[in-house]
VMD Tcl script that builds the backbone (N, CA, C; Angstrom):
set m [mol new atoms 249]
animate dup $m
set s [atomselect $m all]
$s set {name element resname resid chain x y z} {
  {N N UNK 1 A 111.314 108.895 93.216}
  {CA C UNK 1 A 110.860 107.547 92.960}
  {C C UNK 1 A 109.617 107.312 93.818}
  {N N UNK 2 A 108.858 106.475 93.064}
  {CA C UNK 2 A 107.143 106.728 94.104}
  {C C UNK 2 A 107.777 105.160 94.781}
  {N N UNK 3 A 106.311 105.292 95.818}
  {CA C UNK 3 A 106.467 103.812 96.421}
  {C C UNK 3 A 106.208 102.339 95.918}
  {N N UNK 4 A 106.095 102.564 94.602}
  {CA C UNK 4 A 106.055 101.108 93.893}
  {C C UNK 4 A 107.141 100.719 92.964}
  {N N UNK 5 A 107.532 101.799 92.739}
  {CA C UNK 5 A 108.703 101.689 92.400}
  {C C UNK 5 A 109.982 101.641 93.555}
  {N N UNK 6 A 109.654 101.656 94.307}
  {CA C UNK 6 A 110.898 101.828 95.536}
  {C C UNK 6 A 110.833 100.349 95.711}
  {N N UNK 7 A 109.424 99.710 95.910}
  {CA C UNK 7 A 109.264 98.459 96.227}
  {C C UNK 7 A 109.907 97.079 95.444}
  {N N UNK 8 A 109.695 97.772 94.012}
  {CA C UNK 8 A 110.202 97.128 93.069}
  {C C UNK 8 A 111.350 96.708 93.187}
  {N N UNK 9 A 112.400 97.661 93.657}
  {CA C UNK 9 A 113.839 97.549 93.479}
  {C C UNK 9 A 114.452 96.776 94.161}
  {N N UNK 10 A 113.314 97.617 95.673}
  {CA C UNK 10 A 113.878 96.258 96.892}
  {C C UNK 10 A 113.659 95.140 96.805}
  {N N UNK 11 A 112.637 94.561 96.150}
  {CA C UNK 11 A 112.368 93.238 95.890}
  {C C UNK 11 A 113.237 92.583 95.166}
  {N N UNK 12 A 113.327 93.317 94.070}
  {CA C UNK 12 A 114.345 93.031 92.965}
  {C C UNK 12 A 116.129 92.737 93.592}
  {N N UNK 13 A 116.318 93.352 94.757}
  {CA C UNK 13 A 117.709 93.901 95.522}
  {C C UNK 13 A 117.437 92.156 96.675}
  {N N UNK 14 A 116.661 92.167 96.839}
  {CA C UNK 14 A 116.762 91.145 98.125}
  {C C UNK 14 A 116.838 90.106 97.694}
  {N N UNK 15 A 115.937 89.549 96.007}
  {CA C UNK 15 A 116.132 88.506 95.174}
  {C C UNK 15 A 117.388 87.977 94.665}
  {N N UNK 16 A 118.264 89.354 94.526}
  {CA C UNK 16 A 118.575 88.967 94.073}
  {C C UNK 16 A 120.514 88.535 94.681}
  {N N UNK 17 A 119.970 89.126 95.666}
  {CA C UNK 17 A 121.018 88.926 97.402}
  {C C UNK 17 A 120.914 87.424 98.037}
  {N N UNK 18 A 119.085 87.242 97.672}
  {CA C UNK 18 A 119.234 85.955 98.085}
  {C C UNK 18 A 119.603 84.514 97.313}
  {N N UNK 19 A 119.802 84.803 95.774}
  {CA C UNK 19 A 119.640 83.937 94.634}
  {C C UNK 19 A 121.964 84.331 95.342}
  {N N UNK 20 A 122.365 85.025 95.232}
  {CA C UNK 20 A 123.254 85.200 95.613}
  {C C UNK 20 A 124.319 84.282 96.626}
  {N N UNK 21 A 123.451 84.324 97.521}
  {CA C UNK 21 A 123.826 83.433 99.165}
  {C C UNK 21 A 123.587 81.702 98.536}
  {N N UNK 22 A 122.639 81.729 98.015}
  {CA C UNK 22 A 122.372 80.674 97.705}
  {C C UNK 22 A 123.278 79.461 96.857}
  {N N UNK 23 A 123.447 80.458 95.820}
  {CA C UNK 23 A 124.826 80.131 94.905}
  {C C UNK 23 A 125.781 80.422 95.864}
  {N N UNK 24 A 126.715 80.904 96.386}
  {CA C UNK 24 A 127.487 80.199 97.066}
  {C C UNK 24 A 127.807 79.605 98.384}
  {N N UNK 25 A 126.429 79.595 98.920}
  {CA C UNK 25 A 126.518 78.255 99.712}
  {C C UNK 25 A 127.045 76.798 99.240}
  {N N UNK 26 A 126.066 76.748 97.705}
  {CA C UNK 26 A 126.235 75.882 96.933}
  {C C UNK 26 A 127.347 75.061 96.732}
  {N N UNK 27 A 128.347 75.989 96.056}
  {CA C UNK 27 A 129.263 75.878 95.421}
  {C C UNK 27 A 130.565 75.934 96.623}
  {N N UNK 28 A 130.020 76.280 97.893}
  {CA C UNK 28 A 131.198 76.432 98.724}
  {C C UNK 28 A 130.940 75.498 99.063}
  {N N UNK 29 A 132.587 74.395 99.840}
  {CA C UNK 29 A 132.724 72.939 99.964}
  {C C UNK 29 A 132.318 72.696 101.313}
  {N N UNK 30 A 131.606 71.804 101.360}
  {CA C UNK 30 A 131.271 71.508 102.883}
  {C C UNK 30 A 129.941 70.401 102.944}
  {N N UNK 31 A 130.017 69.851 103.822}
  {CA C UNK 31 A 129.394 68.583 104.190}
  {C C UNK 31 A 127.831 68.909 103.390}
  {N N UNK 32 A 126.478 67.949 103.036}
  {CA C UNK 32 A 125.038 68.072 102.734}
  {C C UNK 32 A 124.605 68.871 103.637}
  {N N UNK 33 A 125.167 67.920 105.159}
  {CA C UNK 33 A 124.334 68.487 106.004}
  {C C UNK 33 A 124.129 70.223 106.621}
  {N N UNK 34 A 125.485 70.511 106.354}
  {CA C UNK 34 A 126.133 72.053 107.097}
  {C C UNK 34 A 125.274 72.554 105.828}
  {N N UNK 35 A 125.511 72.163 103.885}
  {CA C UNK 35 A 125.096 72.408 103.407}
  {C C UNK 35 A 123.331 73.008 103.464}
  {N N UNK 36 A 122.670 72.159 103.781}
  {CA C UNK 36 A 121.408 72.093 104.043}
  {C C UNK 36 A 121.034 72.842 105.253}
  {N N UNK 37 A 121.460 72.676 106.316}
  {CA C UNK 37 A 121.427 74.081 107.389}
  {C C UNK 37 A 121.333 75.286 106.815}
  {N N UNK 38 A 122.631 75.846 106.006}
  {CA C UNK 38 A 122.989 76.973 105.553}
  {C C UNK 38 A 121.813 77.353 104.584}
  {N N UNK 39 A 121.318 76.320 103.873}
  {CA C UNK 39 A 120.580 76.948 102.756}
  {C C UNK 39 A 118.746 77.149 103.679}
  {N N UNK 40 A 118.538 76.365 104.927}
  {CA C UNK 40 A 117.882 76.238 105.417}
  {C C UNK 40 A 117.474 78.252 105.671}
  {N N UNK 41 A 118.677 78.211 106.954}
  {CA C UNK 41 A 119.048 79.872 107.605}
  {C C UNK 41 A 118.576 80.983 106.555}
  {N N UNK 42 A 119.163 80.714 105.553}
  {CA C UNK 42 A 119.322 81.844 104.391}
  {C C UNK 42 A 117.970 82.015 104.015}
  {N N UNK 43 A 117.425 81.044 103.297}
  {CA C UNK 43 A 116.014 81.014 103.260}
  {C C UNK 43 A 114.596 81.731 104.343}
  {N N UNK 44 A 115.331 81.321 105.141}
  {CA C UNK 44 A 114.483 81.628 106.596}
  {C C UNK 44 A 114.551 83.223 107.069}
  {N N UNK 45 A 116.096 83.694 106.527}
  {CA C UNK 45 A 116.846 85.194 107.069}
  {C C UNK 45 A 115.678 86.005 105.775}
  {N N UNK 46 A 115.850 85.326 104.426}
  {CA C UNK 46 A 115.439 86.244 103.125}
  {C C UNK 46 A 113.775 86.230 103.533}
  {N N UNK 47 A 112.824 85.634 103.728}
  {CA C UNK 47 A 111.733 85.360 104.142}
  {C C UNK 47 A 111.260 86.445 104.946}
  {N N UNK 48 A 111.918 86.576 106.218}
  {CA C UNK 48 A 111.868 87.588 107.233}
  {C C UNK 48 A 112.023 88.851 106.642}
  {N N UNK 49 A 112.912 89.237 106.206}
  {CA C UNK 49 A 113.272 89.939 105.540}
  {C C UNK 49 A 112.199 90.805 104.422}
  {N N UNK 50 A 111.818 90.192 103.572}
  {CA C UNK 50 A 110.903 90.294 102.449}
  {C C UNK 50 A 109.747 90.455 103.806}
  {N N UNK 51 A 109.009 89.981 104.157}
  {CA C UNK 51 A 107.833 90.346 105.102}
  {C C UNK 51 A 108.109 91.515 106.048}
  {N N UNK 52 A 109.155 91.751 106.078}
  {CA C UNK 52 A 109.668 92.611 106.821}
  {C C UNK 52 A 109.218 93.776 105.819}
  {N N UNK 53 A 109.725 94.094 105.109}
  {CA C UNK 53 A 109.753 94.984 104.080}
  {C C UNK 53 A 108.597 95.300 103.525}
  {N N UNK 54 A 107.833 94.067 102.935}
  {CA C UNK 54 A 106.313 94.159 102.711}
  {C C UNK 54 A 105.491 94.775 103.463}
  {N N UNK 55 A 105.400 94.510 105.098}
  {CA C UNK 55 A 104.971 94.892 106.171}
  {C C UNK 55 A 105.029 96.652 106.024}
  {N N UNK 56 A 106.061 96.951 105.534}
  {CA C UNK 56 A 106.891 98.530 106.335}
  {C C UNK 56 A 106.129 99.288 104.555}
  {N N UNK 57 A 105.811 98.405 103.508}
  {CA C UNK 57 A 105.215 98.922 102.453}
  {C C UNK 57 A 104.012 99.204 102.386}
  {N N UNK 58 A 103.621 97.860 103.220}
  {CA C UNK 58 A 101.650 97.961 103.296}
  {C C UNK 58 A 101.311 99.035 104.481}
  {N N UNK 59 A 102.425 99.399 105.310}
  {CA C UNK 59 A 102.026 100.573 106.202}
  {C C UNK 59 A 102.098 101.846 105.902}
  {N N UNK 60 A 103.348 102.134 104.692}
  {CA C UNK 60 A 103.320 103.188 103.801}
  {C C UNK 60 A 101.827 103.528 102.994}
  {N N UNK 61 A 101.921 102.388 102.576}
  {CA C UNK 61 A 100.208 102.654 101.659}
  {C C UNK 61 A 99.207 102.967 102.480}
  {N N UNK 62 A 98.857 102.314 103.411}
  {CA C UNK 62 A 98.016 102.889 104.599}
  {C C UNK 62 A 97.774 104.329 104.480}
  {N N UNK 63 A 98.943 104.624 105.148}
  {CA C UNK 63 A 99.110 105.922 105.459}
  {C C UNK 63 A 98.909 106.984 104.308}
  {N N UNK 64 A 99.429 106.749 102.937}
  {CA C UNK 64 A 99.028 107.365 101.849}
  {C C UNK 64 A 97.321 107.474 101.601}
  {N N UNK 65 A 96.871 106.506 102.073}
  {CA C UNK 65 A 95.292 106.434 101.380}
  {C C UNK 65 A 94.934 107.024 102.570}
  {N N UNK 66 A 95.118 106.830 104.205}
  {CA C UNK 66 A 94.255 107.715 105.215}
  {C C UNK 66 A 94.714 108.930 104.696}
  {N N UNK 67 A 95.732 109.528 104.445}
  {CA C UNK 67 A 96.353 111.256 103.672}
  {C C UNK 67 A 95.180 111.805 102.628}
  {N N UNK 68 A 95.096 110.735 101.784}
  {CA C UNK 68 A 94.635 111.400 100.450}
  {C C UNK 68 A 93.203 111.217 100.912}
  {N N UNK 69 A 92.269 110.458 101.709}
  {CA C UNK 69 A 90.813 110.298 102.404}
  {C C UNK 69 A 90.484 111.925 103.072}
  {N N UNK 70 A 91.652 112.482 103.904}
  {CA C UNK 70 A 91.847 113.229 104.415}
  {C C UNK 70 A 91.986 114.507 104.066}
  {N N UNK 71 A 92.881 114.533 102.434}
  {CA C UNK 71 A 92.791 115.576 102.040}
  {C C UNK 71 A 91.377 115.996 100.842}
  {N N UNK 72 A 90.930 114.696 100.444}
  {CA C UNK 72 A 90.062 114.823 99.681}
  {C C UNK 72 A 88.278 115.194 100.658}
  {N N UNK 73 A 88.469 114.545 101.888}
  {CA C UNK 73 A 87.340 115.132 102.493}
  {C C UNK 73 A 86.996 116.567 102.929}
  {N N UNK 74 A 88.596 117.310 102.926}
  {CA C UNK 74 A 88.265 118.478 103.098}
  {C C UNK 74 A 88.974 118.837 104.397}
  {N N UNK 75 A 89.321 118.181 105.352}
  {CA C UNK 75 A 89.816 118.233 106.438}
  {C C UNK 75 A 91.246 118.177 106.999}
  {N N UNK 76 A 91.937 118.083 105.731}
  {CA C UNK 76 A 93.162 118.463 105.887}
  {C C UNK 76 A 93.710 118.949 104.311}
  {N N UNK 77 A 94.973 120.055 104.612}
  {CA C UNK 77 A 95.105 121.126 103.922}
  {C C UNK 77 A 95.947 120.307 103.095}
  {N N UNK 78 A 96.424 120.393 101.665}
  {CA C UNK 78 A 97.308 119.415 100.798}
  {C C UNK 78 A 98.224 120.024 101.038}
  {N N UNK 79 A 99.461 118.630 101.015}
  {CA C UNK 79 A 100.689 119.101 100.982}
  {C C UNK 79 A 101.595 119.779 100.103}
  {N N UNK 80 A 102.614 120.521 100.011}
  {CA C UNK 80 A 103.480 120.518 98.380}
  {C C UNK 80 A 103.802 119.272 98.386}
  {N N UNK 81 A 103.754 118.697 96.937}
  {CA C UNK 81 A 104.445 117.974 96.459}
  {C C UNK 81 A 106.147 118.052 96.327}
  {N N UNK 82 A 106.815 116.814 96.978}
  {CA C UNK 82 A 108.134 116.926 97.199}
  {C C UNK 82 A 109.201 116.359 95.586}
  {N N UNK 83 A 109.922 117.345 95.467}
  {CA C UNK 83 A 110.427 116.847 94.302}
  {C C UNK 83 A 111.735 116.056 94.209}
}
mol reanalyze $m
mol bondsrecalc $m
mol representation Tube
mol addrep $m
């Protein structure tokens, strides 16, 4: 699986973890306010989270484009491709 597709999934995986929490915060019984905390946290945890991840993607890509700068200038030897 390449890295945009890896990205995809996780995005897709955290959305849908957080659409998750969300619904049953919801639906679980308890005061607006505890309510509204909870959905506050969750929000705040999935956020981190997702930037978190984004962060650890845009450093993957980095690193792919200094590789391929590197191998295309001549100065470093190509790798095998991993299957």
């Amino acid at each position: 699986m390449n890295e945009s597709n890896v990205g995809k999934v996780l995005l897709g995986f955290l959305g849908g973890a957080a659409v998750g929490a969300a619904l049953g915060i919801l639906f679980a019984p308890a005061k607006g306010t505890v309510t509204r905390r909870r959905i506050s946290k969750t929000t705040r945890d999935f956020k981190n989270s997702v930037t978190e991840k984004l962060e650890d993607l845009v450093e993957s890509a980095e690193d792919l484009i200094d590789e391929i700068k590197e191998t295309a200038s001549g100065t470093k030897e190509p790798e095998p491709q991993k299957k």
